[in-house]
DSSP file (Angstrom, degrees, kcal/mol; ACC not computed):
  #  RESIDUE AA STRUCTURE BP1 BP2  ACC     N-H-->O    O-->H-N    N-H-->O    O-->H-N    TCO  KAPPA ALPHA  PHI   PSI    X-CA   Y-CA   Z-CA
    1    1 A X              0   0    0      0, 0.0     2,-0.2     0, 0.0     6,-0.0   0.000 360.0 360.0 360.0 142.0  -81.9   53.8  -53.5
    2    2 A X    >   -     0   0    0      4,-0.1     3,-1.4     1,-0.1     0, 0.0  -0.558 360.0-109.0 -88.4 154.6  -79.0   55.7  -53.6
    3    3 A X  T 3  S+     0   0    0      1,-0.3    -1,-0.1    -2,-0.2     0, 0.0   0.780 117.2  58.4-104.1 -24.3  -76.3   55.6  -50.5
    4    4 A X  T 3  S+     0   0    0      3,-0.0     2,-0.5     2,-0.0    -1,-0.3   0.576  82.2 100.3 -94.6  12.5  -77.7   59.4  -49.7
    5    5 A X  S <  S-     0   0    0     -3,-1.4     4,-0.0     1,-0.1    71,-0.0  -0.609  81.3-108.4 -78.2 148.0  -81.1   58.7  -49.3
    6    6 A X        -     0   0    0     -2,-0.5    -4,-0.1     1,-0.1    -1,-0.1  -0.146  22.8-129.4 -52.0 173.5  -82.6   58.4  -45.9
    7    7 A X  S    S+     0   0    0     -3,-0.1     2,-0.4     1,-0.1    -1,-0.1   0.453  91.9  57.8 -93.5 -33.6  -83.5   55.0  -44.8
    8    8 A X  S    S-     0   0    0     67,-0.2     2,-0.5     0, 0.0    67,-0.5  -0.943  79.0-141.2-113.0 122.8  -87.0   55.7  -43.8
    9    9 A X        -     0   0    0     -2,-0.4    65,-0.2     1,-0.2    -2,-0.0  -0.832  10.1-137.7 -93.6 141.0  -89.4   57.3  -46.4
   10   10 A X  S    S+     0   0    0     63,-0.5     2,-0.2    -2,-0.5    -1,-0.2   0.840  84.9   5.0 -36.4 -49.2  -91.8   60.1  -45.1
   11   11 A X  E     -A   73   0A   0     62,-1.2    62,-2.1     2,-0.0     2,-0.2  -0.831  63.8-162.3-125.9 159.0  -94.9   58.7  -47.2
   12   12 A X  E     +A   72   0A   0     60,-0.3     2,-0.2    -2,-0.2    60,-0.2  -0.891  15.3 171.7-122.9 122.6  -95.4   55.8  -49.3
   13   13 A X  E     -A   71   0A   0     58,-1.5    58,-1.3    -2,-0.2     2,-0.4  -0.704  27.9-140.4-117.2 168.3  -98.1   55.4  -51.7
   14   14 A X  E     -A   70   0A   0     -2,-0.2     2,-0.9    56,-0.2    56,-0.2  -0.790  36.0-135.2-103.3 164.7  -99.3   52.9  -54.8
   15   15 A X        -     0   0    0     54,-1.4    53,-2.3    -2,-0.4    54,-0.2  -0.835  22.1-155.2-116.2  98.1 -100.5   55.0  -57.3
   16   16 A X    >   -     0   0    0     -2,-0.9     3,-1.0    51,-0.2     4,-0.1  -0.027  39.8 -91.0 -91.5-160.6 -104.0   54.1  -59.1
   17   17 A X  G >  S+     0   0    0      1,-0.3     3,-2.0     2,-0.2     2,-0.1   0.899 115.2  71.7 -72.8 -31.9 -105.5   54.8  -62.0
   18   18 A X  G 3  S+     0   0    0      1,-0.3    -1,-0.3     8,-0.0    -2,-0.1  -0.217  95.5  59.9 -68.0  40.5 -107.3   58.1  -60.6
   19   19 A X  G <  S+     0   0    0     -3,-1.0     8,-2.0    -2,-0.1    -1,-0.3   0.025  86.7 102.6-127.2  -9.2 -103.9   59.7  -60.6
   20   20 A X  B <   -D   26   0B   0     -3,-2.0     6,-0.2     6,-0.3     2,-0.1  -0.791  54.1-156.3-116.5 146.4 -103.3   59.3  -64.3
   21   21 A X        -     0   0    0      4,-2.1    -1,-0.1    -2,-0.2     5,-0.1  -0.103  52.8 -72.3-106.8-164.1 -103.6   62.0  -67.1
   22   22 A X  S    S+     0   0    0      1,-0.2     4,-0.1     2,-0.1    -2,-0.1   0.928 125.9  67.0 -50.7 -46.1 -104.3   61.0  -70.9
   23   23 A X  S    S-     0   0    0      1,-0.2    -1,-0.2     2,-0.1     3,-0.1   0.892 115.6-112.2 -65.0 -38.9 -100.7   59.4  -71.6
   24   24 A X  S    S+     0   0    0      1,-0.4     2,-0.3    -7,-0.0    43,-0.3   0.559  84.1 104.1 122.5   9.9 -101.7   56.7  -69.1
   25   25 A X  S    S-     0   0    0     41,-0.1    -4,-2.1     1,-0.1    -1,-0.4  -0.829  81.2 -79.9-117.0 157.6  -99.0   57.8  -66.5
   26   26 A X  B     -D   20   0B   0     39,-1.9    -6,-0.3    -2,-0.3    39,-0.2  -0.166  45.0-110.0 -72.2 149.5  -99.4   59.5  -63.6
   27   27 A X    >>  -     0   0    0     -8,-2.0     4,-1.5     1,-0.1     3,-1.1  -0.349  17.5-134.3 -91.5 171.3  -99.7   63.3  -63.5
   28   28 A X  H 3> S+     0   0    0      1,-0.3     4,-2.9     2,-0.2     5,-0.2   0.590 105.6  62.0 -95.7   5.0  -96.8   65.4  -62.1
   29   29 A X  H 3> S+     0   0    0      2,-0.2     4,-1.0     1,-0.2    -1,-0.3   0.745 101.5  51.8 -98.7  -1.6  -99.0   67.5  -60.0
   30   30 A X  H <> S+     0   0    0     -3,-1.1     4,-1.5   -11,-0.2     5,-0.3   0.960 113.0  52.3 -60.4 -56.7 -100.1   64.1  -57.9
   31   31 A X  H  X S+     0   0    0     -4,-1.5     4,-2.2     1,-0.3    -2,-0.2   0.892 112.2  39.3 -48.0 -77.1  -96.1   63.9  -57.8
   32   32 A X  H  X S+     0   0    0     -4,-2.9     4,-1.6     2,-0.2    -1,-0.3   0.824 111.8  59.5 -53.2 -35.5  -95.5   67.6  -56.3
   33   33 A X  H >X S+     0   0    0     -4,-1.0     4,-2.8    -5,-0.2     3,-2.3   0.964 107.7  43.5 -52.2 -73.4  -98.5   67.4  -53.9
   34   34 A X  H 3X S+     0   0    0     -4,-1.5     4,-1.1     1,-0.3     5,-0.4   0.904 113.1  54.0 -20.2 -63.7  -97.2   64.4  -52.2
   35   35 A X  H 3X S+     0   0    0     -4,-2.2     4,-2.1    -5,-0.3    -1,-0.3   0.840 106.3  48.2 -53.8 -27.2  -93.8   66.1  -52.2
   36   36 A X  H <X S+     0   0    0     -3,-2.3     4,-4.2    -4,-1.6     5,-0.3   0.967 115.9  48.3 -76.5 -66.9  -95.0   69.2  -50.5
   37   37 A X  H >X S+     0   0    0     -4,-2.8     3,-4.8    -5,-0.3     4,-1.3   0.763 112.3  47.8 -24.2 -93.8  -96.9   66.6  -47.8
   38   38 A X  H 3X S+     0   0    0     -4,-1.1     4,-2.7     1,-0.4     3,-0.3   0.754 118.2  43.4 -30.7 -70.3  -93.6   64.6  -47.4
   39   39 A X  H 3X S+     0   0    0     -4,-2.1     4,-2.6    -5,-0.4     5,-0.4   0.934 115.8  44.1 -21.8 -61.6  -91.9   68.1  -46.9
   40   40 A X  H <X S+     0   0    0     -3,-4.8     4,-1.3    -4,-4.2    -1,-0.2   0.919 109.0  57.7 -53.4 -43.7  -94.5   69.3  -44.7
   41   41 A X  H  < S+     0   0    0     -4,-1.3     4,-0.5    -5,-0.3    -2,-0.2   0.876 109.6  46.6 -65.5 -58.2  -94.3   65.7  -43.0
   42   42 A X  H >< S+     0   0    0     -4,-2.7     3,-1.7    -5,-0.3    -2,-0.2   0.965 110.9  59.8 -59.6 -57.7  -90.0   66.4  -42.1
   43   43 A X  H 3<>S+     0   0    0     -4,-2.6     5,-2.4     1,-0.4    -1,-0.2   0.766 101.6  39.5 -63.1 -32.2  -90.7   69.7  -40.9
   44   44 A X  T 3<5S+     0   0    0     -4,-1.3    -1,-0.4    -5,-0.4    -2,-0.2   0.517 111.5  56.6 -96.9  15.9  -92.8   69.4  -38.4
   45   45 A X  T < 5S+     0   0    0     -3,-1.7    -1,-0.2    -4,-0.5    -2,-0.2   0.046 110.7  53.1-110.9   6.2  -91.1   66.2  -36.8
   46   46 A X  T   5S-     0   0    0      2,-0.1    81,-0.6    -4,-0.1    -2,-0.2   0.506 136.7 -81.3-119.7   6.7  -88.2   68.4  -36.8
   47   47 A X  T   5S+     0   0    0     79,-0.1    78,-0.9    -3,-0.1     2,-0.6   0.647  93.7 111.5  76.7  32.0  -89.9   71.3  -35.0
   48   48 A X      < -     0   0    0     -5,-2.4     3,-0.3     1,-0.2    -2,-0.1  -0.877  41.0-177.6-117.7  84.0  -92.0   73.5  -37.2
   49   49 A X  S    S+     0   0    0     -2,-0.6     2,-0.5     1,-0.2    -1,-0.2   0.922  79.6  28.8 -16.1 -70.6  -95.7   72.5  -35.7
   50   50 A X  S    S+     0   0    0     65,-0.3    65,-3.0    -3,-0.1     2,-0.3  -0.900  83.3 177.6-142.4  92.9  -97.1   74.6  -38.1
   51   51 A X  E     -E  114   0C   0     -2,-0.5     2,-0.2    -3,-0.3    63,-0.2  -0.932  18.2-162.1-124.4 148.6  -95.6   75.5  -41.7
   52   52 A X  E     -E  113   0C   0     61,-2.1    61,-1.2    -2,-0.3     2,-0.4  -0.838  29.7-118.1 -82.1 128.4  -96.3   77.3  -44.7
   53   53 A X  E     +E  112   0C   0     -2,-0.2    59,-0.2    59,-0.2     3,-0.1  -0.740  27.5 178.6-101.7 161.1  -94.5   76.6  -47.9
   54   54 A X  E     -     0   0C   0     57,-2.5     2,-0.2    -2,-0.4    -1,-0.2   0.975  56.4 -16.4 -58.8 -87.8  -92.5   79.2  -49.4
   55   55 A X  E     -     0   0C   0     54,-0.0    56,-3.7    57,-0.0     2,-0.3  -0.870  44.0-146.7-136.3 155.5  -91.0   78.0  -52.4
   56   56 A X  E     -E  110   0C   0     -2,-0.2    54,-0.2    54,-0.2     3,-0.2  -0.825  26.6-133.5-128.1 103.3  -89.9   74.7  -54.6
   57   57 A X        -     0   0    0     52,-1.7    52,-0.3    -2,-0.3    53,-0.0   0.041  52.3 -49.5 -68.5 160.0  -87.2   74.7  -56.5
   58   58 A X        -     0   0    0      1,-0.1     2,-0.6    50,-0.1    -1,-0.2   0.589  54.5-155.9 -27.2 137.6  -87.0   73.6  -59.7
   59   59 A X        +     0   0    0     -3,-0.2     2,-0.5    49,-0.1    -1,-0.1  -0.816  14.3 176.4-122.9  98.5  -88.8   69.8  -60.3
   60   60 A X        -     0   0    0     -2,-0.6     2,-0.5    47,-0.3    47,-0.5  -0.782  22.5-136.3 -94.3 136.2  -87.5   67.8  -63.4
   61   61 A X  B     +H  106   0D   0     -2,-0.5    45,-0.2     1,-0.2     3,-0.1  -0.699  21.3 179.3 -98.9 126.5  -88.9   64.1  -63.9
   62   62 A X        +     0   0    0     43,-2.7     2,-0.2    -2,-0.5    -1,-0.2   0.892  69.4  20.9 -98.5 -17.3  -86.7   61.7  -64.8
   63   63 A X  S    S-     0   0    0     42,-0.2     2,-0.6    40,-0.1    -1,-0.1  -0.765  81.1-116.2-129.4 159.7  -88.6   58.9  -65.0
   64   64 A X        -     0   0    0     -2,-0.2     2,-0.3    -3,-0.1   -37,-0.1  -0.882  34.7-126.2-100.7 147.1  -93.0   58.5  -65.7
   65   65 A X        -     0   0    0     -2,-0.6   -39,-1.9   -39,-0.2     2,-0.3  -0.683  23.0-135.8 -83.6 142.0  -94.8   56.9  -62.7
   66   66 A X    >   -     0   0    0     -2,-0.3     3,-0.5   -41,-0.2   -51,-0.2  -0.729  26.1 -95.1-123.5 141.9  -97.0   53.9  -63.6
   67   67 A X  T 3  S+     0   0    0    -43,-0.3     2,-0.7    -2,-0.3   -51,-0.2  -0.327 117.4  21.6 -31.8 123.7 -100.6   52.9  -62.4
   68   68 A X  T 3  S+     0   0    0    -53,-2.3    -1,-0.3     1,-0.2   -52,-0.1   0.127  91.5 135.4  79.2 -25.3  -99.7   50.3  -59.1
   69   69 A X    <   -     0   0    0     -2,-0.7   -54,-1.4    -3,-0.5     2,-0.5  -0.378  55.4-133.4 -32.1 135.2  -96.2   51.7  -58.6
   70   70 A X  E     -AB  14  94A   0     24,-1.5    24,-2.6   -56,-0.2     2,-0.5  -0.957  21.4-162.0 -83.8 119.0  -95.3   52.3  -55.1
   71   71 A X  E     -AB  13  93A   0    -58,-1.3   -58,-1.5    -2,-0.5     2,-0.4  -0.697   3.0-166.2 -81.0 122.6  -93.6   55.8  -54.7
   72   72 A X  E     -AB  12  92A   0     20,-5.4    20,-2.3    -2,-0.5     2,-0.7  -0.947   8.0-150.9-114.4 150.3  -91.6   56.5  -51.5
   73   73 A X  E     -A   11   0A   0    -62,-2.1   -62,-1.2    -2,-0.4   -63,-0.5  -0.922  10.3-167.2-117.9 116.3  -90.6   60.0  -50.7
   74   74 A X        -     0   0    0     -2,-0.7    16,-1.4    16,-0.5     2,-0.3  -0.515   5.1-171.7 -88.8 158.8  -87.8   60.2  -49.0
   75   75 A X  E     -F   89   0C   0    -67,-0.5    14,-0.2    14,-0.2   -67,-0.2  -0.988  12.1-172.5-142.8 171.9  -86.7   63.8  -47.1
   76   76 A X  E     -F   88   0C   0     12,-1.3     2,-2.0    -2,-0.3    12,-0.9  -0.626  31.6-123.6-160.9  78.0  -83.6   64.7  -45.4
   77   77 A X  E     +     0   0C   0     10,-0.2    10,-0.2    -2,-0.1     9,-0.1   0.006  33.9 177.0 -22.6  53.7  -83.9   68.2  -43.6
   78   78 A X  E     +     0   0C   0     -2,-2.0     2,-0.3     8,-0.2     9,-0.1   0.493  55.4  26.0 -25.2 -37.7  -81.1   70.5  -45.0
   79   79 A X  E     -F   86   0C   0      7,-0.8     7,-2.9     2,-0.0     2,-0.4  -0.908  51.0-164.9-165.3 136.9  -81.3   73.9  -43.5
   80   80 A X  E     +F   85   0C   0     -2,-0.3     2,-0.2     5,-0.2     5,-0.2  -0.941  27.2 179.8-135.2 103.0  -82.8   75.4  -40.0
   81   81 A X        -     0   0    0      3,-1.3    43,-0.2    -2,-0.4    -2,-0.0  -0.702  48.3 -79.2 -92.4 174.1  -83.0   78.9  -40.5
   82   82 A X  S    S-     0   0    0      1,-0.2    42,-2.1    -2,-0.2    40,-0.0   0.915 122.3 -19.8 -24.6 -65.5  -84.3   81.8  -37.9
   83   83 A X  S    S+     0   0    0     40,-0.2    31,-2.0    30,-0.1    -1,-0.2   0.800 130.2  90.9-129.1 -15.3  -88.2   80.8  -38.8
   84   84 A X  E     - G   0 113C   0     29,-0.2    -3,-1.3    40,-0.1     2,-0.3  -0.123  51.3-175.9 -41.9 139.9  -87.4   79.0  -42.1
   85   85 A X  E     -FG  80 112C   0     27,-1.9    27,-3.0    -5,-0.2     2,-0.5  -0.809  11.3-150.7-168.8 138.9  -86.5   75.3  -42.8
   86   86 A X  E     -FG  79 111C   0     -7,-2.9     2,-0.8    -2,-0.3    -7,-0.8  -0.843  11.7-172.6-111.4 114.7  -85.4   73.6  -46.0
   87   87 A X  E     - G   0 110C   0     23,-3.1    23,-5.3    -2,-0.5     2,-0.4  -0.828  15.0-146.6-122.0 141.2  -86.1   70.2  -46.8
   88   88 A X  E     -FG  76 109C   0    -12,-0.9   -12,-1.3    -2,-0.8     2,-0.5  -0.705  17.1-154.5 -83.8 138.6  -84.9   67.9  -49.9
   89   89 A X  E     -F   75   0C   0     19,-3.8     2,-0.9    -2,-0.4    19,-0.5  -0.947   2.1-154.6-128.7 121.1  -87.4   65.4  -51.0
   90   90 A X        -     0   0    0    -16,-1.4   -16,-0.5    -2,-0.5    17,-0.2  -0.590  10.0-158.1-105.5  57.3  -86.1   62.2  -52.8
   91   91 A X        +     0   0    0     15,-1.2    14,-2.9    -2,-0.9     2,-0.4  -0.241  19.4 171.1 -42.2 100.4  -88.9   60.5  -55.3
   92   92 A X  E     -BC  72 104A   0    -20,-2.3   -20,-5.4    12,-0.2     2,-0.3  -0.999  15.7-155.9-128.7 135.8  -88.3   56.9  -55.9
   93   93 A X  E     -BC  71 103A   0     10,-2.3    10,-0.6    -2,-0.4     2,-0.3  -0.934   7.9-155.1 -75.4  88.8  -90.6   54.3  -57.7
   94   94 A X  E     -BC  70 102A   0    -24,-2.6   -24,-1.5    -2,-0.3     2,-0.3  -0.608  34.6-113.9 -99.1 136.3  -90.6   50.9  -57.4
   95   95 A X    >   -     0   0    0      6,-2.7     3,-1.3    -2,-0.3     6,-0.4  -0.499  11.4-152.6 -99.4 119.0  -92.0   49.5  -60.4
   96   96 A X  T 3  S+     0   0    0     -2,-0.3     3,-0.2     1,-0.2    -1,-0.1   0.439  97.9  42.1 -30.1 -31.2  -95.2   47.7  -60.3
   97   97 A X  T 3  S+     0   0    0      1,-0.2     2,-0.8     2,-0.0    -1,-0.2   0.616 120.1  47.8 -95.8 -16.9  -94.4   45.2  -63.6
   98   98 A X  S X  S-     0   0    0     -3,-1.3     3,-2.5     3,-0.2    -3,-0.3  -0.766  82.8-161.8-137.8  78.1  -90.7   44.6  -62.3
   99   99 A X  T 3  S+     0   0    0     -2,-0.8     3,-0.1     1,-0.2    -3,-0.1  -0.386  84.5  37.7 -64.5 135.0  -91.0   43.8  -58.6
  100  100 A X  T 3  S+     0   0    0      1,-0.2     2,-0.7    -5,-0.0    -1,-0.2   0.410  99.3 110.7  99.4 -22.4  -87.4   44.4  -56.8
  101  101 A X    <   +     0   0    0     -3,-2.5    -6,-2.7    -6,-0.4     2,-0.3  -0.863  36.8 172.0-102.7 116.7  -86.9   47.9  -59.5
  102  102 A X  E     -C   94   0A   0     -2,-0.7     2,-0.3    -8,-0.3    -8,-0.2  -0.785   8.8-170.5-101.5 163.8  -86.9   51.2  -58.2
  103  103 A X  E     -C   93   0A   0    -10,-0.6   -10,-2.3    -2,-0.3     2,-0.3  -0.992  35.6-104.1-142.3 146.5  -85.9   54.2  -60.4
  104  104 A X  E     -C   92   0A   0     -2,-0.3   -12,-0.2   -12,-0.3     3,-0.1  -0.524  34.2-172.1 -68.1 130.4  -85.4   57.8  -59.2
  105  105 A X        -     0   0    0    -14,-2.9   -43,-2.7     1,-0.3     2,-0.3   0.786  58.9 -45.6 -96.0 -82.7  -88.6   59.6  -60.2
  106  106 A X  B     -H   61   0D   0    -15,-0.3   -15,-1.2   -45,-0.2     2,-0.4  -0.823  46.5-130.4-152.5-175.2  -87.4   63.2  -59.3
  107  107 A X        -     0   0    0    -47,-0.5     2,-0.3    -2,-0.3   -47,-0.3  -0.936  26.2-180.0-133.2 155.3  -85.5   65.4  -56.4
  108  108 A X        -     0   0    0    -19,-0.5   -19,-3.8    -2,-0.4     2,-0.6  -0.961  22.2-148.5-159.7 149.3  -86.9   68.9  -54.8
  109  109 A X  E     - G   0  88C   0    -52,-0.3   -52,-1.7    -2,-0.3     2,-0.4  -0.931  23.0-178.1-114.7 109.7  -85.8   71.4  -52.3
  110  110 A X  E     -EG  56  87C   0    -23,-5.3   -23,-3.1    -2,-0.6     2,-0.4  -0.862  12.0-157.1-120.0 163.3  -88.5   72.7  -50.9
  111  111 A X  E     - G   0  86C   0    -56,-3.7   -57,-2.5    -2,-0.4     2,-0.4  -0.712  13.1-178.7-117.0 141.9  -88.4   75.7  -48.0
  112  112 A X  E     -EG  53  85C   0    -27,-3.0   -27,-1.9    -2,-0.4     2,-0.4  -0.942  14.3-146.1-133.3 174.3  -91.4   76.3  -45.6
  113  113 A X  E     -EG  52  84C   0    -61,-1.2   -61,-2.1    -2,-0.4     2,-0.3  -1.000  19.6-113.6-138.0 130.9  -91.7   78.8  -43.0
  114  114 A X  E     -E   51   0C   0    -31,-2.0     8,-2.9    -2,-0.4   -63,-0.2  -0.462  33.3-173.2 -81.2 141.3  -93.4   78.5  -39.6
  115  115 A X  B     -I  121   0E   0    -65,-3.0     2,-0.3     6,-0.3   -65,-0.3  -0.453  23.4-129.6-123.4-164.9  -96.3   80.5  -39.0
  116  116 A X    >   -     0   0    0      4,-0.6     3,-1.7    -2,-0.2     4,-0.1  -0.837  54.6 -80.2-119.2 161.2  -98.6   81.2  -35.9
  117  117 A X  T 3  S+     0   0    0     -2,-0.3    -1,-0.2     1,-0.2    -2,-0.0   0.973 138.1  50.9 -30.7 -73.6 -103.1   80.8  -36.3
  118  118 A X  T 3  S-     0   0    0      1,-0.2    -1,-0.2    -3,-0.1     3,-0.1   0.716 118.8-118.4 -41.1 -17.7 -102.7   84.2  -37.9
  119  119 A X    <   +     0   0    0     -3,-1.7    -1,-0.2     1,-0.3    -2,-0.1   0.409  66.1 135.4  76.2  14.5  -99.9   83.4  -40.4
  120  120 A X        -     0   0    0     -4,-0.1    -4,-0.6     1,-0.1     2,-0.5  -0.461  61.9 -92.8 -89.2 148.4  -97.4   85.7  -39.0
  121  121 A X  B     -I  115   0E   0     -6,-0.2     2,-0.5    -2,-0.1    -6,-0.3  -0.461  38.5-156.2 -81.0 143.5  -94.2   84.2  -38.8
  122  122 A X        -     0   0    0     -8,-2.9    -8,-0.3    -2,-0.5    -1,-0.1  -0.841  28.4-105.6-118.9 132.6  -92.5   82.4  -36.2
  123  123 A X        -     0   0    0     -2,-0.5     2,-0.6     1,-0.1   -40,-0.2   0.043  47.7-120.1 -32.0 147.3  -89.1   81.4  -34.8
  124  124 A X        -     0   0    0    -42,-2.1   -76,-0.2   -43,-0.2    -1,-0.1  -0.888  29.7-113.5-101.9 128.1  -88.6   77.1  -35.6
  125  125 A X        -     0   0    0    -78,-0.9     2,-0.5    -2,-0.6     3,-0.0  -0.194  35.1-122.6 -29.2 137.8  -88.1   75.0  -32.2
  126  126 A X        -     0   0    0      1,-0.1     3,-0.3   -46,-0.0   -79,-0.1  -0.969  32.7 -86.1-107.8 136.7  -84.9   73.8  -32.4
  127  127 A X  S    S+     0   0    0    -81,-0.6     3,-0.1    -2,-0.5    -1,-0.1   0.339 118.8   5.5   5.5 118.6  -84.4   70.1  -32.2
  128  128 A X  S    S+     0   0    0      1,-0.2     2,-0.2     2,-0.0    -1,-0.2   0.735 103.1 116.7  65.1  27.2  -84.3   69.3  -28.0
  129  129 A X              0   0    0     -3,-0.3    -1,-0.2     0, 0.0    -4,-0.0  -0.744 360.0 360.0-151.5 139.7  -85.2   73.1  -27.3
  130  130 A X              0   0    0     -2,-0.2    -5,-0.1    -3,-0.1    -3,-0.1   0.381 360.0 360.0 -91.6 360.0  -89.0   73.5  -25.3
């Protein structure tokens, strides 16, 4: 872990073998689901009930994810706009063979927007605000 990741990760998962593509590593769209959760997961503890996401900026892997790794996804809320809110999401592995190694998997910013039952958009609570 790095001294700017949060302390708490939103999810932690192991990762089994139904998660793995041909190469024998885990596939990257397990990886981006999760992230979108973990995202989803910041936002609404931050005052968005109910969010859509927008967009996710670019997602490079730095490292492959392994069968029995535990992944944590860390997030760290960036930006509270008008109905908007951006969270960073902080992918770290800890390596299944090498108990005690984590490696940065990958990083994303991803943005959601709050919506209403219809989808129309809505102003975000702010933090301590009814």
């Amino acid at each position: 872990m790095t001294s700017s990741t949060p302390a708490m990760p939103a999810i932690r998962v192991a990762m089994m073998p139904k998660d793995t593509n041909a190469h024998g590593t885990i596939f990257g769209g397990v990886i981006l689901s999760y992230i979108d959760q973990a995202g989803a997961i910041a936002a609404r503890a931050f005052g968005a009930p109910k969010v859509v996401t927008v967009s996710m900026k670019e997602v490079q892997f730095r490292q492959p994810v392994y069968v029995g790794d535990i992944v944590s996804f860390y997030t760290d809320v960036t930006r509270l706009g008008t109905t908007s809110i951006t969270v960073k999401v902080i992918v770290q592995a800890e390596r299944y063979r090498e108990p005690g190694s984590s490696v940065l998997v990958t990083d994303a910013e991803v943005v959601y927007v709050g919506v209403d039952e219809q989808f129309n958009k809505v102003p975000i609570r702010r933090p301590g605000t009814a």
